[in-house]
N, C-alpha and C positions, 0 to 999 in steps of 0.2 A: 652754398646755401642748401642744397639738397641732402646732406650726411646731417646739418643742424634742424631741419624739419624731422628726419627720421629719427635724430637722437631724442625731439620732445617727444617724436611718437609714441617712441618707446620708455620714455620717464614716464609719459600719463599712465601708460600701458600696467607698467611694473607698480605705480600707485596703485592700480584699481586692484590688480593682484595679491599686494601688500596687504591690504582688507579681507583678504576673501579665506582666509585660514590658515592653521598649519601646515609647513611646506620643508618635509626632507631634505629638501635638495639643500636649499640652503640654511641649514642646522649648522649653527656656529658663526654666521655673519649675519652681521644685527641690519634687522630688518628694515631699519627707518634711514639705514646709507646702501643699502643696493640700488635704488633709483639713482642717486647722484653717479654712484661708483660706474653703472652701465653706460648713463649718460656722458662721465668722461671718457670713458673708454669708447663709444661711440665716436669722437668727436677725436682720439685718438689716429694717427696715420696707420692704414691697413701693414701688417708685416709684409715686406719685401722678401719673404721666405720661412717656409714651415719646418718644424723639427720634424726627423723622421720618428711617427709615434707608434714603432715596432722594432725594439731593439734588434741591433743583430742581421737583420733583413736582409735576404741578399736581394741584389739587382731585378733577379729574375721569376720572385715572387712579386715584384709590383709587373699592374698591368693598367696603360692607360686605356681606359675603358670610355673616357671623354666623349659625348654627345653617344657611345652607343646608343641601336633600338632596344627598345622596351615594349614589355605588352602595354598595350591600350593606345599604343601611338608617344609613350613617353618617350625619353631621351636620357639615357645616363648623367648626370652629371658630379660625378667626382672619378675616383681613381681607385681602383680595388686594389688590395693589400692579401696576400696570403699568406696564413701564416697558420701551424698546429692548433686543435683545439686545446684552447684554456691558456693560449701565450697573452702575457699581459698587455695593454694596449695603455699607453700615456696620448696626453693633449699633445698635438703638432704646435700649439699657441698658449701663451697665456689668456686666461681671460674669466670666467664663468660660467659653471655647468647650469644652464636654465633649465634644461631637462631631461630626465631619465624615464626609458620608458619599454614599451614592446611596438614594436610595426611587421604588421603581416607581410612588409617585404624586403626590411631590413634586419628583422628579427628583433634582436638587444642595441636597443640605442641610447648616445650621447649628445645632447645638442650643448655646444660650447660658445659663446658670445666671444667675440672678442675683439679686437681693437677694428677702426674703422667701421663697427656697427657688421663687422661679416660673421656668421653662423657657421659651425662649421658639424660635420653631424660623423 
């Protein structure tokens, strides 16, 4: 019940967005099926496993950094990846790039939708 309330959440969400002007990100998918499209993929089973999205990687560039501290009293939550500047990075999932953007503390981000309504950034 609770993945089908968040999938309308998120159809009303992408409606009102749908209206609200041109949008880069998704250039080349026609605008009046990304609600549905989100929506099924919401409603979709979350992956049982992510691709590794940095080729080549050894072992001992990843670091689970899980719930580390953060300033402000945050909490890490994902898994850092190291890798030279300017190596390519691909999606861990299929899904949707909803946004592209800057963050003072993530620097160059990706946020990617994808199956069971999970974000992955």
């Amino acid at each position: 019940m609770r993945r089908w309330l968040v999938g309308l959440s998120i159809f009303v969400a992408l409606v009102w967005l749908r209206n609200a002007g041109p949008d880069p990100v998704r250039e080349g998918l026609e605008r009046s099926t990304l609600p549905f499209r989100l929506l099924q993929l919401s409603m979709a089973e979350p992956d049982a496993a992510l691709r590794m999205p940095v080729q080549g990687l050894p072992p001992a560039a990843i670091r689970n950094t899980w719930h580390a501290p953060r300033s402000g009293g945050r909490r890490h939550e994902g898994q850092d990846l190291f890798a030279p500047h300017g190596t390519p990075v691909r999606s861990a999932t299929d899904g949707y790039v909803v946004h592209i953007g800057e963050s003072g503390l993530g620097g160059r981000t990706v946020w990617v939708y994808g199956a069971g309504g999970r974000r992955y950034y």
